[in-house]
C-alpha positions as CSV (number, residue, x, y, z in Angstrom):
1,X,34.0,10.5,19.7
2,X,30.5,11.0,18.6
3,X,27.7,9.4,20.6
4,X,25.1,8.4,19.4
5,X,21.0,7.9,20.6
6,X,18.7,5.9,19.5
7,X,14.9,6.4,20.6
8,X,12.6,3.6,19.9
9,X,9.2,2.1,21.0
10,X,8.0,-1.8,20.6
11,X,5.0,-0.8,19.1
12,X,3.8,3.0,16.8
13,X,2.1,5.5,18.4
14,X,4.3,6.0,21.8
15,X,5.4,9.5,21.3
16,X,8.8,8.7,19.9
17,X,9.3,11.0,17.3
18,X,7.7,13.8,19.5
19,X,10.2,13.6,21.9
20,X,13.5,13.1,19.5
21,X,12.1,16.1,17.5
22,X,12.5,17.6,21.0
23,X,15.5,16.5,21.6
24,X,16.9,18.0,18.3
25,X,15.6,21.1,19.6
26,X,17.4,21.4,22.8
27,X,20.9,19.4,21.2
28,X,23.3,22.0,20.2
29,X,25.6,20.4,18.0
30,X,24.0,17.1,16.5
31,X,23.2,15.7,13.2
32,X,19.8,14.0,13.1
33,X,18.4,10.7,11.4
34,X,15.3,9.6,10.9
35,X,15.2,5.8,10.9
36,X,11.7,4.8,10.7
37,X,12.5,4.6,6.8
38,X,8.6,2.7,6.5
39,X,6.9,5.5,7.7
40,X,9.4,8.7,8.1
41,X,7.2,11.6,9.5
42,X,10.2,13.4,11.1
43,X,10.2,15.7,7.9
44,X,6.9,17.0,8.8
45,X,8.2,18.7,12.0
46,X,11.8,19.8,11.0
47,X,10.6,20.8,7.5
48,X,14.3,19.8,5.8
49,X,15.6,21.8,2.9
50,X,17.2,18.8,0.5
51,X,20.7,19.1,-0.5
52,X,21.6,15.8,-1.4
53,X,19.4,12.8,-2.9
54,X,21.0,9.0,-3.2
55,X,18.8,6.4,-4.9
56,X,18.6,2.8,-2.2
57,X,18.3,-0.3,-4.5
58,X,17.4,-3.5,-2.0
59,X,17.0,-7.1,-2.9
60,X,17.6,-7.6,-6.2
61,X,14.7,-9.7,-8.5
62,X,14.5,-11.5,-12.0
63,X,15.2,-10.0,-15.3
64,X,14.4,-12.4,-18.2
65,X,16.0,-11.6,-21.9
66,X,12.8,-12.8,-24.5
67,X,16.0,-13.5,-27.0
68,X,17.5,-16.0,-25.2
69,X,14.4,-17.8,-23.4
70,X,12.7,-20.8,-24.9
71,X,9.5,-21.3,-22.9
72,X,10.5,-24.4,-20.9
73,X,8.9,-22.9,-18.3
74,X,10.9,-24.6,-15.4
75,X,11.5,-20.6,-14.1
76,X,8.1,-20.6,-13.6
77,X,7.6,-24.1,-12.0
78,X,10.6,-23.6,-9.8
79,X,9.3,-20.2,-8.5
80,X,7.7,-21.0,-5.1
81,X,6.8,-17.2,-5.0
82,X,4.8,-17.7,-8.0
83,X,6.6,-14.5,-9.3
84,X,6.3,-15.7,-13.1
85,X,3.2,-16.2,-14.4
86,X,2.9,-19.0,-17.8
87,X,3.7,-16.5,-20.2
88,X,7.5,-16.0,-18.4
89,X,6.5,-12.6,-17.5
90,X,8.1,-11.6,-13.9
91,X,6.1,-9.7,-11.1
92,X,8.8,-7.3,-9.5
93,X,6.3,-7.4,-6.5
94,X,6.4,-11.1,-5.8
95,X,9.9,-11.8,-6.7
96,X,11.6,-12.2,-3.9
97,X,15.5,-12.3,-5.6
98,X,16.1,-15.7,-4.5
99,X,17.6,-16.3,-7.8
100,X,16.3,-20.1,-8.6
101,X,15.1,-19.3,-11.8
102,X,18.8,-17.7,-13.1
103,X,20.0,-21.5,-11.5
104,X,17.3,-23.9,-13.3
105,X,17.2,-21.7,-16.5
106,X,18.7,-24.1,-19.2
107,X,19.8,-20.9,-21.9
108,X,20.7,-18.5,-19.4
109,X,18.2,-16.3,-20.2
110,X,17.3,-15.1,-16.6
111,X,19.9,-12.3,-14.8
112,X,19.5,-10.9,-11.3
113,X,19.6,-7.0,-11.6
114,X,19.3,-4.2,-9.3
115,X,16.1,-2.6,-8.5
116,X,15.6,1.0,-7.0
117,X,13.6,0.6,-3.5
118,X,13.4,4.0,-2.5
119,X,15.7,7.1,-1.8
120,X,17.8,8.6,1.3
121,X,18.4,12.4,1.2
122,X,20.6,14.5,3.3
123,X,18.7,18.1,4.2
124,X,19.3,20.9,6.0
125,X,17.0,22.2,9.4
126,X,16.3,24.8,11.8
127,X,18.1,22.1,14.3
128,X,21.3,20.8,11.8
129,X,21.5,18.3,9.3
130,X,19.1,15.8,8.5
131,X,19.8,12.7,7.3
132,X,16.2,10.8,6.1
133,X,15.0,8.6,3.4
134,X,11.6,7.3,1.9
135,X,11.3,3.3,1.1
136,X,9.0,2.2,-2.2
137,X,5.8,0.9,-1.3
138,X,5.6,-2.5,-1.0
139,X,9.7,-2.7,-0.5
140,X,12.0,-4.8,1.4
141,X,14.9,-4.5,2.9
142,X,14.3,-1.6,5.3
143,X,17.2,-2.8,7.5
144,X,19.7,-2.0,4.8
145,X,18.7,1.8,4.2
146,X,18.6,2.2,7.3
147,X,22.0,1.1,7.5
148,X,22.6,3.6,4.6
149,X,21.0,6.5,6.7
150,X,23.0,6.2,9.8
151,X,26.2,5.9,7.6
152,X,25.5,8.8,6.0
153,X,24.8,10.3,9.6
154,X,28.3,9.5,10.8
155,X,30.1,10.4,7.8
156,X,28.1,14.2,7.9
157,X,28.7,14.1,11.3
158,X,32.7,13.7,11.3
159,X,32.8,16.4,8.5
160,X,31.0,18.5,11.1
161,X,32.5,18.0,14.2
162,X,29.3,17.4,15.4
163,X,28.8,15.8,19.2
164,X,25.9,13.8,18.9
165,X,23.3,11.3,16.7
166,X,20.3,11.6,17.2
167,X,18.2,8.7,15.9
168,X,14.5,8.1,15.5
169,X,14.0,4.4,15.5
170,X,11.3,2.6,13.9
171,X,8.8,0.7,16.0
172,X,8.6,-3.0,16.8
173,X,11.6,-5.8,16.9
174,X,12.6,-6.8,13.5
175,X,15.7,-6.1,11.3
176,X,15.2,-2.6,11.0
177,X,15.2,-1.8,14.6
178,X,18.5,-4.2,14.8
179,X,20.0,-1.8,12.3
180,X,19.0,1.2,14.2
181,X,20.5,0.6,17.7
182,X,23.6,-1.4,16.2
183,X,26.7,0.2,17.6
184,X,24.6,3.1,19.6
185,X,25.8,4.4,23.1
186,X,22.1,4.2,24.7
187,X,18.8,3.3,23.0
188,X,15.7,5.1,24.7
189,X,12.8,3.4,24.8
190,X,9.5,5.3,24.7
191,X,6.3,3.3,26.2
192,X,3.0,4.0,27.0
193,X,1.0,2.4,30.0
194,X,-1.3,0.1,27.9
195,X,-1.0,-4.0,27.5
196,X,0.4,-3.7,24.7
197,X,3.0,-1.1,25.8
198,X,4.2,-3.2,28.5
199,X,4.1,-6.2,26.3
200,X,6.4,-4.9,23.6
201,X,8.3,-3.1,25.8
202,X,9.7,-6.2,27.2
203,X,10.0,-7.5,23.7
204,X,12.3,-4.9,22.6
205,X,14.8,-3.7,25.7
206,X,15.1,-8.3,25.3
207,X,16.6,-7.0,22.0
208,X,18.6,-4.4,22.9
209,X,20.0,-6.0,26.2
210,X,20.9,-9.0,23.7
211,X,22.8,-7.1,22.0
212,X,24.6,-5.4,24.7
213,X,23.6,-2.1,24.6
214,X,22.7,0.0,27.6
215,X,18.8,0.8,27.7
216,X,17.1,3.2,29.7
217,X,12.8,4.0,29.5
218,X,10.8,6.6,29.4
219,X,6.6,6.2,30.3
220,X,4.8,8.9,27.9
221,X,1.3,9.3,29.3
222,X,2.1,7.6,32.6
223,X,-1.3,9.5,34.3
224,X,-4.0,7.0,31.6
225,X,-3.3,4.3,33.9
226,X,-1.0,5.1,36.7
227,X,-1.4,1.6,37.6
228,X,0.4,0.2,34.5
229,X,2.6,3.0,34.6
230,X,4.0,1.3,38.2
231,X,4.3,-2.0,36.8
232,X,6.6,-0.8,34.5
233,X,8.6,1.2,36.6
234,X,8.7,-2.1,39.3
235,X,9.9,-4.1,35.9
236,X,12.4,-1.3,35.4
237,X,13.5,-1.4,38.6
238,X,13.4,-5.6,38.9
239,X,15.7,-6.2,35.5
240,X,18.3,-3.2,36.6
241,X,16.9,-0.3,34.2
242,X,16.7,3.4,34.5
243,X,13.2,5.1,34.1
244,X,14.6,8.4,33.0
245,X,11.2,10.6,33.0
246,X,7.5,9.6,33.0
247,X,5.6,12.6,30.9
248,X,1.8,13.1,31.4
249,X,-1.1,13.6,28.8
250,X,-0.9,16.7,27.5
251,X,-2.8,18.4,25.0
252,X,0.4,20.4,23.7
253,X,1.3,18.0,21.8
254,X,-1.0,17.4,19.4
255,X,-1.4,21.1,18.9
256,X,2.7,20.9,18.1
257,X,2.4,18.6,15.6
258,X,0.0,20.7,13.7
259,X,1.7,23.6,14.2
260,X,4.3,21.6,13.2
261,X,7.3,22.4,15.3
262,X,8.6,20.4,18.1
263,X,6.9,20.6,21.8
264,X,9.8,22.5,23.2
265,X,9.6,25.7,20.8
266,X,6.0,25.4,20.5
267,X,4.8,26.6,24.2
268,X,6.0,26.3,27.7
269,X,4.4,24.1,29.8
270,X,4.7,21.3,32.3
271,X,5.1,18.9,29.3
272,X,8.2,21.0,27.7
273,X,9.4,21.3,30.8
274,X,9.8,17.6,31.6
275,X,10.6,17.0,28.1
276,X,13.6,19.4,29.1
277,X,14.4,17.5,32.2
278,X,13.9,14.5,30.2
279,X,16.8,15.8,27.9
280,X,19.0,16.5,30.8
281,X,18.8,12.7,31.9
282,X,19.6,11.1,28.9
283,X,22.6,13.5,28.1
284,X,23.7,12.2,32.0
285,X,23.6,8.9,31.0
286,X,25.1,9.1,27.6
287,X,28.3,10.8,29.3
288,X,28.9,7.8,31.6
């Protein structure tokens, strides 16, 4: 059976998609996804090679048909979005497909149709095959591609024979997050020792331990405030979870991402080398 990892953060900015770039790195036989569909920036260190494209359509808003419609204007005054203006023309950006106006509309006039939100692609990399996607701006429904990304992931990953997902989570608590550690064998939580770290930390392992899935943490920075860094760990320890490495500052990462390339193949140093350890850990506790 394929397992499956998701690495996630409660808040941007943690180091998560440093480390699961690393991670695709040292996996051997994995297909990756990059579920941060809002912001995707995993492309920019595994520099994928497209081979597949698939348009996303999410909610879908008001279409009215200037034929049939008679200018009552009770679409407009039933809109609580205020999606069509006096004129019965519809603002795709403030419709929010709730579909009162095709109810109230007297000539049938108004039809709910599908919109295009954005795009998922399927790409080859130095480390396997990508699965990623790009969401319109302004869009909703992130939790849906997502869900279209990591299907995609299993389905490439069966053809494959493939031993492991990798996922890159997005940040914070909502719907997409729910969609991206779903099902998972471990979710990884990446944190940093700031008030906000530890304060959406807790927010987030409350949503993964809700939904029964087994959680394990990982401090990034831990030496800008070994102080917080213990509090977390005592937290860890209090609610029965594993703190599976604790990676310093280090200046190699940055230079990484600019160079573009994972920490792992970019040099050696005491950060790859605990991201390696780091790697060993997790692949413990996915096999138990």
């Amino acid at each position: 059976m394929v397992k499956q990892l998701t690495v996630i953060s409660g808040k941007g900015g943690t180091g998560k998609t440093t480390i699961t770039s690393s991670f695709a790195a040292l996996a051997e036989n994995a297909v990756i996804a990059d579920c941060d569909v809002d912001a995707a920036d995993m492309h920019l260190i595994l520099h994928p090679d497209i081979f597949e494209s698939n348009d996303f359509y999410g909610l879908k808003v008001a279409s009215i048909n200037k034929n049939m419609c008679i200018d009552c204007g009770k679409c407009g005054s039933s809109c609580r979005f205020e999606a069509i203006d006096r004129y019965n023309v519809i603002d795709v950006y403030k419709c929010e497909g709730c579909a009162v106006c095709e109810y109230v509309c007297p000539e049938n006039a108004i039809n709910m149709i599908e919109k295009k939100a954005g795009e998922y692609y399927c790409s080859h990399t130095r480390f396997g095959t990508l699965v990623h996607a790009r969401l319109g701006v302004g869009e909703e429904a992130s939790g849906k591609l997502v869900s279209d990304v990591r299907r995609r992931a299993s389905e490439l990953a069966a053809e494959a024979g493939s031993d492991m997902i990798l996922i890159d989570g997005p940040p914070g608590t909502g719907c997409a997050v729910i969609a991206a550690i779903t099902g998972t064998d471990l979710v990884l939580v990446v944190t940093e020792p700031t008030m906000s770290g530890v304060h959406d930390l807790e927010r987030v392992v409350g949503v993964a331990q809700h939904f029964r899935i087994p959680v394990a943490v990982c401090i990034n920075k831990y030496d800008i405030n070994v102080e917080l860094s213990n509090a977390i760990s005592d937290y860890c320890k209090t609610n029965g979870i594993c703190v599976v490495g604790m990676l310093p500052y280090n200046r190699s990462s940055v230079d990484a991402m600019v160079a573009g390339k994972s920490v792992v193949e970019c040099s050696e140093n005491v950060l790859s080398s605990m991201i390696r350890s780091l790697w060993s850990e997790v692949s413990f506790h996915m096999l138990k």
